[in-house]
KOLTIDO-937760 format. One line per 2 residues: number of its first residue (from 1); their letters; for each residue z, x, y of C-alpha. Coordinates in Angstrom, 1 decimal, padded with zeros to 4 digits. Layout:
BEGIN
NUM) A) Z:X:Y ~ ...
This chain:
BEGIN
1) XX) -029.4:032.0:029.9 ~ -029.9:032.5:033.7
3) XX) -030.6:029.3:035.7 ~ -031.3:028.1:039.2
5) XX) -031.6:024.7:041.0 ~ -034.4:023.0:040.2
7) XX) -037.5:023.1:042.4 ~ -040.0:020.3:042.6
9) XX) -042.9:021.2:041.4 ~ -046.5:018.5:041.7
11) XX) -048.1:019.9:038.3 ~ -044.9:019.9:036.5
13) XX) -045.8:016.4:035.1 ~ -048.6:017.5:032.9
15) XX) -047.2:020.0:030.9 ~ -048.5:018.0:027.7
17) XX) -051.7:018.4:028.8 ~ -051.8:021.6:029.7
19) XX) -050.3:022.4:026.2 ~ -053.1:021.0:024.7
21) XX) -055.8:022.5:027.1 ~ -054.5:025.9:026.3
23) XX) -054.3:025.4:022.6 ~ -057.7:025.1:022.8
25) XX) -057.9:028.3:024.7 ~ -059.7:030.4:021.7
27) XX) -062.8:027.5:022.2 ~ -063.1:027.1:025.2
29) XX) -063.8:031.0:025.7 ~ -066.7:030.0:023.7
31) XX) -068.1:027.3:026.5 ~ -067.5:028.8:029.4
33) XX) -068.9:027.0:032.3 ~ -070.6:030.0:034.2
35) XX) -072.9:030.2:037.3 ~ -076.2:030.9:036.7
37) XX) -077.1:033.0:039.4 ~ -074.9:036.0:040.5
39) XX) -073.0:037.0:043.4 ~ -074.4:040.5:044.6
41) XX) -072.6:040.7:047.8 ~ -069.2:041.0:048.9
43) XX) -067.9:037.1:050.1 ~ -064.1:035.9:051.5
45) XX) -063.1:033.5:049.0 ~ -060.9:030.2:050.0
47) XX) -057.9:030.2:047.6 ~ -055.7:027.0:046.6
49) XX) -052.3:028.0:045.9 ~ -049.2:026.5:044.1
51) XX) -046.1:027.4:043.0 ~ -045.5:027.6:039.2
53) XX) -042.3:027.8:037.5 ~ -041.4:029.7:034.7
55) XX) -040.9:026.9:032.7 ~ -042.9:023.3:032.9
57) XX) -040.3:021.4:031.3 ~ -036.5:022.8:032.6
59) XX) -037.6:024.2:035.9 ~ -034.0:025.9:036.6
61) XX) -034.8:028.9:033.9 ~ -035.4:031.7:035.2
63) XX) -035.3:034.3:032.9 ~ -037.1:035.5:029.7
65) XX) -035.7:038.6:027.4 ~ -035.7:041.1:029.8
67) XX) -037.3:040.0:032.6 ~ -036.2:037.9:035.2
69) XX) -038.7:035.3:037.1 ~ -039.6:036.3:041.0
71) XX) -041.8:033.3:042.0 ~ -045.5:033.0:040.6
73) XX) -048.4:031.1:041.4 ~ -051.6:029.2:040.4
75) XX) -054.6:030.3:041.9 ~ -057.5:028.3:042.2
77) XX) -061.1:028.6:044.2 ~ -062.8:025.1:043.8
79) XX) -065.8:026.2:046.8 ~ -066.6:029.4:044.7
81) XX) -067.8:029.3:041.0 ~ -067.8:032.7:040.6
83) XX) -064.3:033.3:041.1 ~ -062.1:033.6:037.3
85) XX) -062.0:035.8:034.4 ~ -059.7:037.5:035.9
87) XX) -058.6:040.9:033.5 ~ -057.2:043.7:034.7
89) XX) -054.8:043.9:037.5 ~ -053.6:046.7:040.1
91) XX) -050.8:046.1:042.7 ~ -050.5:048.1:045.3
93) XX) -047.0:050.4:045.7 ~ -045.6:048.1:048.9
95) XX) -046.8:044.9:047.2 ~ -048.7:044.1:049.9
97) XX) -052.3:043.3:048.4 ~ -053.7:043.0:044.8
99) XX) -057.0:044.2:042.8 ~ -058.3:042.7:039.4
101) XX) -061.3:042.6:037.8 ~ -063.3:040.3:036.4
103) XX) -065.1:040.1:032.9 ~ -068.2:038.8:034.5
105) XX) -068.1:041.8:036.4 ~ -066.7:041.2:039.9
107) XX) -063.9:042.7:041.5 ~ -061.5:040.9:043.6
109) XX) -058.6:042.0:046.3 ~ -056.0:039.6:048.5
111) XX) -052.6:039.9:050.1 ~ -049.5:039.0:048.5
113) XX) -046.8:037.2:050.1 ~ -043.3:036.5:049.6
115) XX) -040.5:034.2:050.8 ~ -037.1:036.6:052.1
117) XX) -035.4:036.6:049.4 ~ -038.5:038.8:048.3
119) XX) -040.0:036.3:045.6 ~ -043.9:035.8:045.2
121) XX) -044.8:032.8:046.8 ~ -048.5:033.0:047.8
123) XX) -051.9:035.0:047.9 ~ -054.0:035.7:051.1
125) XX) -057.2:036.4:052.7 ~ -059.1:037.1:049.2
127) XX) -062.6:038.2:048.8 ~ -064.8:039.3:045.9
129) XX) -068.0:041.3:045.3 ~ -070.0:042.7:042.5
131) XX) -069.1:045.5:040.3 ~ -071.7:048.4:041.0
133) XX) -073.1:051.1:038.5 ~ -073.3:054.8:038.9
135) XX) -077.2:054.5:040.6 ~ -075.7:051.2:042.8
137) XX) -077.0:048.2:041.1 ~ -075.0:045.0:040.4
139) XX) -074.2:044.4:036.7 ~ -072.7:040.9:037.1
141) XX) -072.6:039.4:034.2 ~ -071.8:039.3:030.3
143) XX) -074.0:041.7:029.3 ~ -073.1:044.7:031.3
145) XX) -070.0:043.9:033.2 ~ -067.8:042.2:030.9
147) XX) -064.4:044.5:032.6 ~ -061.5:044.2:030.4
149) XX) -058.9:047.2:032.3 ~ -058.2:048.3:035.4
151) XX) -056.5:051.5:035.8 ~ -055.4:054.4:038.3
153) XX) -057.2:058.0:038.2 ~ -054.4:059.8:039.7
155) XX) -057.1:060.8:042.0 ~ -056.8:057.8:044.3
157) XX) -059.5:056.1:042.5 ~ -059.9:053.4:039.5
159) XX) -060.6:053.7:036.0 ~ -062.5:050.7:034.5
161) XX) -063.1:049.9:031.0 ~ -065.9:047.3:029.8
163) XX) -066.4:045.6:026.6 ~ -070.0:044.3:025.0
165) XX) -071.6:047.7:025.6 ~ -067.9:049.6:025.5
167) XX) -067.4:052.5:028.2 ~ -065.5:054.3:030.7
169) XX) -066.4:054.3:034.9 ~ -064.7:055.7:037.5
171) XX) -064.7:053.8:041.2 ~ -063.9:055.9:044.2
173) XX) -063.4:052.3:045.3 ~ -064.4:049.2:043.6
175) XX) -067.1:047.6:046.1 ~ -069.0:051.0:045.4
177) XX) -071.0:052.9:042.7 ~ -069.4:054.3:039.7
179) XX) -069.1:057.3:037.9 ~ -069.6:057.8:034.0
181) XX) -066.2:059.0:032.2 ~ -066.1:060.4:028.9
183) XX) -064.3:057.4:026.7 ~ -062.8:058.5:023.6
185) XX) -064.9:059.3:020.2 ~ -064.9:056.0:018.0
187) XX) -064.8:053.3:020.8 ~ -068.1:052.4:020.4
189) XX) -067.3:051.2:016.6 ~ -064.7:048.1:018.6
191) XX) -065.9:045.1:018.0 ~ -068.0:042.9:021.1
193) XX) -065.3:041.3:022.8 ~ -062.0:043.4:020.9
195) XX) -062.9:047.0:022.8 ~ -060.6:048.9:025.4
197) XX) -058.6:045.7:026.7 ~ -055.2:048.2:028.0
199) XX) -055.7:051.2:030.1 ~ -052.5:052.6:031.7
201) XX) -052.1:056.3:033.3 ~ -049.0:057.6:032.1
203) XX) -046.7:059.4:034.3 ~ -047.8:063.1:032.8
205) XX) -051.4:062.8:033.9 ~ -052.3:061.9:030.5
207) XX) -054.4:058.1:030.2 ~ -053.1:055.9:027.2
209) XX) -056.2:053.1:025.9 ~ -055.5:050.3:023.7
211) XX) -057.9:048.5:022.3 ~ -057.9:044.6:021.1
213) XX) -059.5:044.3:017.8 ~ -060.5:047.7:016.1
215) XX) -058.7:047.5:013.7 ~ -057.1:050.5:011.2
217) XX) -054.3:050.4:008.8 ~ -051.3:048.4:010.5
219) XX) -052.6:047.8:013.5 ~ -055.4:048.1:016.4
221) XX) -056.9:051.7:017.4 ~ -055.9:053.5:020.6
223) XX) -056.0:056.9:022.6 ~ -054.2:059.4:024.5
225) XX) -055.5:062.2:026.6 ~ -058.0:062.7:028.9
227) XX) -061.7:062.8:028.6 ~ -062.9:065.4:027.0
229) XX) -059.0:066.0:025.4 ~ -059.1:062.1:023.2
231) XX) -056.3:062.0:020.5 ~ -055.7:059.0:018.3
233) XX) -053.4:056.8:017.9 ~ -052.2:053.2:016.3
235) XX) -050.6:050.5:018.5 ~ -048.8:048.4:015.4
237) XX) -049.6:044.5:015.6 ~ -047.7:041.6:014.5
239) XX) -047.8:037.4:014.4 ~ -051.0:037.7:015.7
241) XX) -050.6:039.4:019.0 ~ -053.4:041.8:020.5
243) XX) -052.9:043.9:023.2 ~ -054.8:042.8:026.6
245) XX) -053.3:045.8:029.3 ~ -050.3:048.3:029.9
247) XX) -048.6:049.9:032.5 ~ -046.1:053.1:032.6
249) XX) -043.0:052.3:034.3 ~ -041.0:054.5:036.2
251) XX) -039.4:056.4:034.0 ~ -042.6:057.1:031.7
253) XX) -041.9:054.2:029.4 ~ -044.8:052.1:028.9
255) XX) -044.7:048.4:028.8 ~ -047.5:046.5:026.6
257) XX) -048.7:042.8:027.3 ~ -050.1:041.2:024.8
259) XX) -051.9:037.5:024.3 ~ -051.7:035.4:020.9
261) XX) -053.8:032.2:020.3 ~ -053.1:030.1:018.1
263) XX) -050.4:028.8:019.0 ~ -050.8:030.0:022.8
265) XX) -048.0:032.8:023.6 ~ -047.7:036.0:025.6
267) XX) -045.6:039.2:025.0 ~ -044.4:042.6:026.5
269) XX) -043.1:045.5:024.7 ~ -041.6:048.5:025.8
271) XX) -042.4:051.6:024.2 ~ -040.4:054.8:025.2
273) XX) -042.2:057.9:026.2 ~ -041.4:060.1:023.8
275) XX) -043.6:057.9:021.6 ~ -046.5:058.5:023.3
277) XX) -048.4:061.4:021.1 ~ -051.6:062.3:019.2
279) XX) -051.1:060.4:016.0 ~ -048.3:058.0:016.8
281) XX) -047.6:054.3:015.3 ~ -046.8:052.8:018.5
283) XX) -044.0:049.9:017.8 ~ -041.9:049.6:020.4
285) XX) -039.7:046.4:021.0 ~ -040.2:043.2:022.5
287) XX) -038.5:043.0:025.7 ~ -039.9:039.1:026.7
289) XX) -041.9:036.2:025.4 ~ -044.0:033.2:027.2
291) XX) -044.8:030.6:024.9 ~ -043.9:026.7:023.9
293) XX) -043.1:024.7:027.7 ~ -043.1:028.3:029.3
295) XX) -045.8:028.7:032.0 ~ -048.4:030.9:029.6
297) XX) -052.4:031.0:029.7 ~ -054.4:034.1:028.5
299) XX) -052.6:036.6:029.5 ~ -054.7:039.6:030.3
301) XX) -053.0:041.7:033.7 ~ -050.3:043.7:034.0
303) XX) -049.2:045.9:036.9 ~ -045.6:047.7:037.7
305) XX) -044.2:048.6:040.9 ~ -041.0:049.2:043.0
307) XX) -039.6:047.3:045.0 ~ -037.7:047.5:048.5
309) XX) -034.0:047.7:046.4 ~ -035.3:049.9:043.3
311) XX) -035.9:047.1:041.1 ~ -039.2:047.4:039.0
313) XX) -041.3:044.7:039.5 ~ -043.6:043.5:037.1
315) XX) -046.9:041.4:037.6 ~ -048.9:039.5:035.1
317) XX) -052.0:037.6:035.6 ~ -054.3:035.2:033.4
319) XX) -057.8:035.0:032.8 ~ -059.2:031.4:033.0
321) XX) -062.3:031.7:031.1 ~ -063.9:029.9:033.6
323) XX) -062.3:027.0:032.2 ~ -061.3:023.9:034.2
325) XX) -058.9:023.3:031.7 ~ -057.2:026.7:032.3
327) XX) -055.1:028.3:034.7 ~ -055.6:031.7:036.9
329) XX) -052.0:032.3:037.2 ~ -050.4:035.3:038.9
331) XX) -046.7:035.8:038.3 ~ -043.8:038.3:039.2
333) XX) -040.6:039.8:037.1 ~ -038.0:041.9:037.7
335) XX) -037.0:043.9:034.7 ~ -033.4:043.7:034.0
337) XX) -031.9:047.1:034.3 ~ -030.4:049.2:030.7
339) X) -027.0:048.6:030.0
């Protein structure tokens, strides 16, 4: 086990609460405190930012399977309400700036920053604005905007998938209109809130969808293709895990984050490439875990880049749930080389 010298950290005495508050995390997404009214314009949000470490309870850890911790932090916005539910997650190839989208159906961008030694150690000049649909209109809220992925076309745009009333759009760019995509024959049978919760572009072209909770024989429903060209497939599921986003790595591996409550965890599996075909029982192996003291909330982002020395980089982020009692945490990896 890989450790550092401690870092003081001014949460880091609460980690018995926050154990608790995420325990609860399942109920709380229940009673979510939620603005009434919605944003329908683009606003700059004023962000509160702290350092987190990888673990609340032995803060010189600094690695977890496969992946090694590269600064993360808590992000909070106490003068805007509509800021949380944070889901998907883009990152852009020179690490400079972020995307995500929100399940209340807002998009949001910033800056990332980083100390010398390359580590994450804050977020910048953040703004937010409503989702739009393919005529123009706002669809904040539940009902229509509840967006679980966020993914790249190829084409220089974004693929978005919703849950509630499950579909595919396409965003040239996110503060503008959409365009309908063909999503994949059987989605609409996923359950409310267990539709398309991973979307990854694969290194061929080819999209790979996984979905939360529709469930077939040993494990949750997904797709391969391209619309118009859907083939499916099973992601295998165990101890209670569900997937909530991918990404393809360099290489055309493609990593898998999953969320678990209860008890409260988080996990990434790598699944080779040549496993990703029509038909296929994805299994893949666990390369990390976040659970126990680790610093874990409902996991739900996942992005992949390179970085200045080669290294993949690898970003997760949490969805709050609007819950003061929850955490939007944004956190970076490196992923420890093959033998």
């Amino acid at each position: 086990m890989v450790r550092r010298p401690p870092v003081r950290h001014p949460r880091c005495c609460r980690p018995c609460i926050r154990l608790l508050a995420v325990a609860g995390l399942a109920l709380l997404a229940a009673c979510r405190s939620v603005p009434a009214d919605e944003l329908r314009r683009e606003v700059p949000v004023a962000v509160a930012v702290s350092p987190v470490p990888l673990n609340g309870q032995d803060q010189t850890l600094e690695r977890t399977g496969a992946l090694i911790y590269r600064g993360g932090v808590e992000i909070a916005a106490p003068n805007e309400p509509h800021f949380g539910g944070l889901s998907g997650l883009g990152v852009s190839s020179d690490g400079n700036s972020f995307a995500a989208i929100s399940d209340m159906g807002y998009w949001v961008r910033g800056r990332l920053d980083y100390d010398n030694a390359g580590n994450l150690v804050g977020v910048g000049n953040v703004r937010m604005g409503p989702l739009l649909d393919p005529q123009g209109r706002v669809i904040a809220g539940k009902a229509r905007g509840d967006a679980e992925a966020l993914a790249s076309d190829g084409r220089g745009g974004s693929l978005v998938a919703f849950e509630q009333q499950h579909r595919l759009w396409r965003y040239e760019a996110l503060d503008g209109p959409a365009s309908v995509v063909e999503a994949p024959p059987g989605l609409e049978q996923a359950p409310a809130n267990g539709g398309a919760e991973a979307v990854a572009r694969l290194v061929d072209g080819r999209t790979l969808i996984l979905t939360e909770s529709l469930a077939v024989d040993g494990g949750s429903r997904g797709w391969i293709g391209k619309p118009g060209d859907w083939s499916a497939l099973t992601l295998v599921t165990v101890d209670g895990f569900a997937a909530t986003d991918a990404a393809s790595l360099p290489d055309g591996d493609v990593l898998v984050l999953e969320r678990r409550f209860p008890p409260v965890g988080a996990r990434v599996r790598r699944i080779d490439a040549a496993a990703l075909a029509p038909g296929a029982r994805l299994e893949g192996r666990e390369i990390a875990r976040l659970e126990g003291s680790d610093t874990v909330d409902n996991m739900e982002g996942l992005a992949v880049r390179r970085g200045e020395r080669g290294e993949t980089l690898i970003y997760l982020l949490s969805d709050d749930n609007y819950s003061p009692l929850q955490r939007t945490l944004l956190m970076m990896f490196e992923l420890k080389s093959r033998p």
